[in-house]
Backbone as CSV, one residue per row, in Angstrom:
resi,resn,N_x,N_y,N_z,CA_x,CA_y,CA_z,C_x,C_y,C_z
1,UNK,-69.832,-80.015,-166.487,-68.800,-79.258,-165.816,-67.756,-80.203,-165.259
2,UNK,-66.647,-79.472,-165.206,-65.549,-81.092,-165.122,-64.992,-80.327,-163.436
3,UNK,-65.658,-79.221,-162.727,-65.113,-78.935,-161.789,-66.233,-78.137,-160.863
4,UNK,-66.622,-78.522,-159.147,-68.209,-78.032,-158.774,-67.431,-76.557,-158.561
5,UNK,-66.254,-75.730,-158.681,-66.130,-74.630,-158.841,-67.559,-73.634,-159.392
6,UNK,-67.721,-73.901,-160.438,-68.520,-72.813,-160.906,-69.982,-73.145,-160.279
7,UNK,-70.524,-74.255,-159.569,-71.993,-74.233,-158.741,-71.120,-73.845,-157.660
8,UNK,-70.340,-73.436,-157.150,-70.241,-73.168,-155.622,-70.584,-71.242,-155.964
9,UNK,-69.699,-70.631,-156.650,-70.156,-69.583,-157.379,-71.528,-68.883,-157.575
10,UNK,-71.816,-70.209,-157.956,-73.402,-69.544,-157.913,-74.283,-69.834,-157.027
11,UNK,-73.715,-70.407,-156.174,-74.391,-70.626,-154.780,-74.047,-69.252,-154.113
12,UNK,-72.521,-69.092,-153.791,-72.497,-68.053,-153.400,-73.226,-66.363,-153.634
13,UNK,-73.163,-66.328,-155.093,-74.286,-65.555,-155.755,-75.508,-65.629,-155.241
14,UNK,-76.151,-66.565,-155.131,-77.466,-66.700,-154.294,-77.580,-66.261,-153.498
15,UNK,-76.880,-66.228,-152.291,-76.651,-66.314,-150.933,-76.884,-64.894,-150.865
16,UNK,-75.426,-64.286,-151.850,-75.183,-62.370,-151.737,-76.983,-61.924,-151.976
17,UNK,-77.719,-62.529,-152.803,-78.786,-61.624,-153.576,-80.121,-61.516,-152.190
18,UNK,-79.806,-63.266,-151.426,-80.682,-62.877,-150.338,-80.470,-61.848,-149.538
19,UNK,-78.800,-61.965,-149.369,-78.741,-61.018,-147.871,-79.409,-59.430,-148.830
20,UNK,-79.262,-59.155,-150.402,-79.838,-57.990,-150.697,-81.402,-57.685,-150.166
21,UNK,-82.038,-58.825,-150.402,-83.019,-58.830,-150.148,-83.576,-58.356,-149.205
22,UNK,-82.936,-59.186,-147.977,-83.547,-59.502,-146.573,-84.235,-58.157,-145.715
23,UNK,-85.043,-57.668,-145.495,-85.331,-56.722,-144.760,-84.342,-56.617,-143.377
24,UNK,-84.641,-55.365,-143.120,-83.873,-55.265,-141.413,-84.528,-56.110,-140.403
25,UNK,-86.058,-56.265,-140.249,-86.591,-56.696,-139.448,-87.347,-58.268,-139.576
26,UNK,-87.705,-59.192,-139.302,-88.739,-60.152,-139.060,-89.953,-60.017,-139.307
27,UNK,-90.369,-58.964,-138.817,-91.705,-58.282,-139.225,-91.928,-57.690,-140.428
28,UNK,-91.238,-57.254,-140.898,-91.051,-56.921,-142.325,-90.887,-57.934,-143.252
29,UNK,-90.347,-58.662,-142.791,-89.926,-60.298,-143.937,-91.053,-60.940,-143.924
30,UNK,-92.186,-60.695,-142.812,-93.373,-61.691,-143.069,-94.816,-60.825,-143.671
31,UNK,-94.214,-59.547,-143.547,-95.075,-58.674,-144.251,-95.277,-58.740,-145.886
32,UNK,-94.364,-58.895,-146.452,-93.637,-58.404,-147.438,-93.692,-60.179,-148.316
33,UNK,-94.494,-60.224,-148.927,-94.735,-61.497,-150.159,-94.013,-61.590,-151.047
34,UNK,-93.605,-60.487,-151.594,-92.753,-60.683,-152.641,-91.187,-61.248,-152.169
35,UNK,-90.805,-59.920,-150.767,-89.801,-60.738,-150.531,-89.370,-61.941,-150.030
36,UNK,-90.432,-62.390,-149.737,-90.277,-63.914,-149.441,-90.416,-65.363,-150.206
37,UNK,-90.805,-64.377,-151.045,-90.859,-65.166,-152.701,-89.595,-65.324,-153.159
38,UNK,-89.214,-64.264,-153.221,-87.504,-63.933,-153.833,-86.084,-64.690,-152.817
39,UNK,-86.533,-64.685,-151.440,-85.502,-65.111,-150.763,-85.865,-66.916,-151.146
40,UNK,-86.941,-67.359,-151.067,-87.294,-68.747,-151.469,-86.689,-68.859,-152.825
41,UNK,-86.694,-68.389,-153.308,-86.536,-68.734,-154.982,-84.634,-69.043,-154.416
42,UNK,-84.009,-67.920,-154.140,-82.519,-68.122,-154.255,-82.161,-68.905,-153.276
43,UNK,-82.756,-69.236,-152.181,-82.827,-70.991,-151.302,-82.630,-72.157,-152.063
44,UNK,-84.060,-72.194,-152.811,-84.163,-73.350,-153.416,-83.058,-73.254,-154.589
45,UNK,-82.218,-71.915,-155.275,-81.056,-71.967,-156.433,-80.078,-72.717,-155.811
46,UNK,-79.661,-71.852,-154.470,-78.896,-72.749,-153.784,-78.488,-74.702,-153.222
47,UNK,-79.931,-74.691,-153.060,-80.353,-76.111,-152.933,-80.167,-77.109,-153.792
48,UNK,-80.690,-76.595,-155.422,-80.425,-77.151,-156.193,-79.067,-77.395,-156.808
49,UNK,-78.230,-75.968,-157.000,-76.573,-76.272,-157.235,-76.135,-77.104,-156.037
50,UNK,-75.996,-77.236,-154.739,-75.765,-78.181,-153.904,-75.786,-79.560,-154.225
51,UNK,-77.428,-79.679,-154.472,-77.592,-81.179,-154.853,-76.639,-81.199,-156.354
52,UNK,-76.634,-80.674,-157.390,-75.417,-80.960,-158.498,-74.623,-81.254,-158.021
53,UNK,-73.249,-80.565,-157.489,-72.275,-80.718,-156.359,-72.576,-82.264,-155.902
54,UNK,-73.340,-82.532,-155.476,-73.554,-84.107,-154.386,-73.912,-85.124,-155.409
55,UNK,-74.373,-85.133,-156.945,-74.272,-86.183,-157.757,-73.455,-85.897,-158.710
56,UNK,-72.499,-84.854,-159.105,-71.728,-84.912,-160.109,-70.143,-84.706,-159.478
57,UNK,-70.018,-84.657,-158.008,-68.768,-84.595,-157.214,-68.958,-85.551,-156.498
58,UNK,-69.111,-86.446,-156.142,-69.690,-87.141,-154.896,-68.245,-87.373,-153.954
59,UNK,-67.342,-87.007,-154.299,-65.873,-86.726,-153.617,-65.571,-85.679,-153.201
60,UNK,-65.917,-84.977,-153.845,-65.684,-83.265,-153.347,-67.107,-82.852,-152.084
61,UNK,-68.031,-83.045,-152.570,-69.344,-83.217,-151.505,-69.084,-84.027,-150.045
62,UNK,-68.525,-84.952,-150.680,-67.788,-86.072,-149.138,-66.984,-85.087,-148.303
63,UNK,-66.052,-84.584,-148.777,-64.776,-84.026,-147.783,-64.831,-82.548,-147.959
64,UNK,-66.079,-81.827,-147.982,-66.650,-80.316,-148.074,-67.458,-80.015,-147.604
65,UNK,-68.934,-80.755,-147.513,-70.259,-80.335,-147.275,-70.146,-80.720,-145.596
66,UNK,-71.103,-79.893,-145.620,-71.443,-80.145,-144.249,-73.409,-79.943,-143.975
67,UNK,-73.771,-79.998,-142.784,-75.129,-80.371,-142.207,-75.616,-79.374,-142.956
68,UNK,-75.563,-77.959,-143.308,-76.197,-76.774,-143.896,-76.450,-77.547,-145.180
69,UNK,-75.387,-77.894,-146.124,-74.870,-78.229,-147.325,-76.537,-79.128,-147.634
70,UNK,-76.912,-80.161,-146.275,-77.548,-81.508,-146.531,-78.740,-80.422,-146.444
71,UNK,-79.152,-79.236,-145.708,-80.338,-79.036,-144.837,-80.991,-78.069,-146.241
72,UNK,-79.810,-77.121,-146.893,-80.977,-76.361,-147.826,-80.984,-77.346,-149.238
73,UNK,-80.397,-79.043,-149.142,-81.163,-79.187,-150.278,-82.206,-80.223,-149.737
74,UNK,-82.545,-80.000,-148.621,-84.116,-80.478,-148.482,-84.604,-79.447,-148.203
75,UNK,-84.893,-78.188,-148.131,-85.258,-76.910,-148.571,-85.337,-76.838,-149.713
76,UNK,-85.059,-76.894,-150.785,-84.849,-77.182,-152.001,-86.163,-78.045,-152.637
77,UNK,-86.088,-79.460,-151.459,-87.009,-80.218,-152.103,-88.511,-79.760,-151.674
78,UNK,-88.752,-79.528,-150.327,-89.856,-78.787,-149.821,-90.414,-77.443,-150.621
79,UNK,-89.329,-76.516,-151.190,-89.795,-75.255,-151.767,-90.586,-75.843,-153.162
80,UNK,-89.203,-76.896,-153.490,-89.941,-77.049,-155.081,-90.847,-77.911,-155.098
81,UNK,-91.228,-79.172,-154.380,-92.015,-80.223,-154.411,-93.312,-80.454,-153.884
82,UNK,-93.282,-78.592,-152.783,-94.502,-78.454,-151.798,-94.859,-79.556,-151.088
83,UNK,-93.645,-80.393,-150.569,-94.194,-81.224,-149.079,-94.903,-80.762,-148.201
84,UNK,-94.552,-79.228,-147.843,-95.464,-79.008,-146.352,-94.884,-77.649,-146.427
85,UNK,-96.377,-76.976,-145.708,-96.191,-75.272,-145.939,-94.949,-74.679,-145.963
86,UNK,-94.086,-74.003,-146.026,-93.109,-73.273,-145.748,-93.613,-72.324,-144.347
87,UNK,-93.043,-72.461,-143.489,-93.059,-71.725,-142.372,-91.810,-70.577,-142.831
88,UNK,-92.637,-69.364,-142.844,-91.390,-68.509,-142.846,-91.113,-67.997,-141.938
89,UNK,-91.332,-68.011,-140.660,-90.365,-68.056,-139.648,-88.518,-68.860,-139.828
90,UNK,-89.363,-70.087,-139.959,-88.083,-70.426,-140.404,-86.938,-70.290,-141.467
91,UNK,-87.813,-70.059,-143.091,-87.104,-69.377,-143.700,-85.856,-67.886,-143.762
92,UNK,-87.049,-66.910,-142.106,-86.594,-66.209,-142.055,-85.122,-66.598,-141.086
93,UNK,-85.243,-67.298,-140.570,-83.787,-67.642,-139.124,-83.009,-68.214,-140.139
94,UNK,-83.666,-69.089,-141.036,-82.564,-69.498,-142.382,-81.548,-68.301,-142.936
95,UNK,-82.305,-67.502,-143.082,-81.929,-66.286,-144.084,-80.937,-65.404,-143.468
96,UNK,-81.513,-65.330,-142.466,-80.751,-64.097,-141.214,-79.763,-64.528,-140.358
97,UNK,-79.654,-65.658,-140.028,-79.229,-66.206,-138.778,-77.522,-67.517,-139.532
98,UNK,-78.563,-68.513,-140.240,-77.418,-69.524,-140.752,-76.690,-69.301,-141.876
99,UNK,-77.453,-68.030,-142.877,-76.896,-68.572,-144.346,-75.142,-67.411,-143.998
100,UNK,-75.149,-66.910,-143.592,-73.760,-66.443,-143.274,-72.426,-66.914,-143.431
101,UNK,-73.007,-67.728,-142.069,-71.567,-69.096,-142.065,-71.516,-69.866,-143.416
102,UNK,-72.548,-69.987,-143.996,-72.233,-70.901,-144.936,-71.841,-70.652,-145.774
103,UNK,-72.111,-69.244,-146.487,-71.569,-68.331,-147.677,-70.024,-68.234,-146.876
104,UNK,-69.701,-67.763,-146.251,-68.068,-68.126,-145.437,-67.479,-69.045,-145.586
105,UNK,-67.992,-69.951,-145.492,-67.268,-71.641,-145.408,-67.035,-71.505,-147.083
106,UNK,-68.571,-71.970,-147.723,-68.391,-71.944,-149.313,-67.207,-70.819,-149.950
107,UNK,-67.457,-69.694,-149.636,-66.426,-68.851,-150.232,-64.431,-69.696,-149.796
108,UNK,-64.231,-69.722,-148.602,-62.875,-70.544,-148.685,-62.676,-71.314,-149.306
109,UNK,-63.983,-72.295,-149.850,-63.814,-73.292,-151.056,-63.065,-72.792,-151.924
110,UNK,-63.988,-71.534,-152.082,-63.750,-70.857,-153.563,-62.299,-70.104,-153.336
111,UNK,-61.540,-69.364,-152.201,-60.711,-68.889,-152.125,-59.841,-69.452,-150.848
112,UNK,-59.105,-70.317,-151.429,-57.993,-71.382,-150.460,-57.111,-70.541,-149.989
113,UNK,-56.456,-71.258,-148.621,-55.295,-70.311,-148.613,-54.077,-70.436,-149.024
């Protein structure tokens, strides 16, 4: 790809499919296996187009990314590499709480003013 346009895209895509996902409640998100399967899976999509972005832009990653940018692709490496349990608590404050701003930020990438 000669431009991280189209991984920011599908980051953003990711992002939309969790918030489909996400239950209303906390209690429900830790009930519910599958959906926490599914919100992990589009974490770690995310994680991984990120890290592309950070070795095939390493200029555009410099003067774009930020602490989120660094945090779900070591999410990324934990989901896929099984360092250490996944606490889904935290997945869930991931899901509910941060990935917002970041689909926001990423989208102005995608739509300048």
């Amino acid at each position: 790809m000669k431009s991280p346009r189209p991984y920011l895209q599908l980051v953003v895509a990711a992002a939309d499919r969790v918030a489909e996902y996400l239950p209303a409640s906390e209690d429900e998100f830790l009930r519910t296996q599958l959906v926490q399967d599914a919100v992990c899976m589009r974490l770690q999509e995310m994680g991984e187009k990120l890290g592309k972005i950070r070795r095939q832009f390493p200029d555009f990653y410099a003067d774009n990314s930020s602490e989120s940018w660094q945090r779900l692709i070591g999410l990324r490496n934990v989901i896929s590499h099984g360092y250490g349990e996944l606490d889904m608590r935290v997945v869930w404050q991931i899901a509910s709480v941060h990935l917002d701003p970041l689909t926001e930020d990423l989208q102005a990438l995608l739509d300048p003013p």
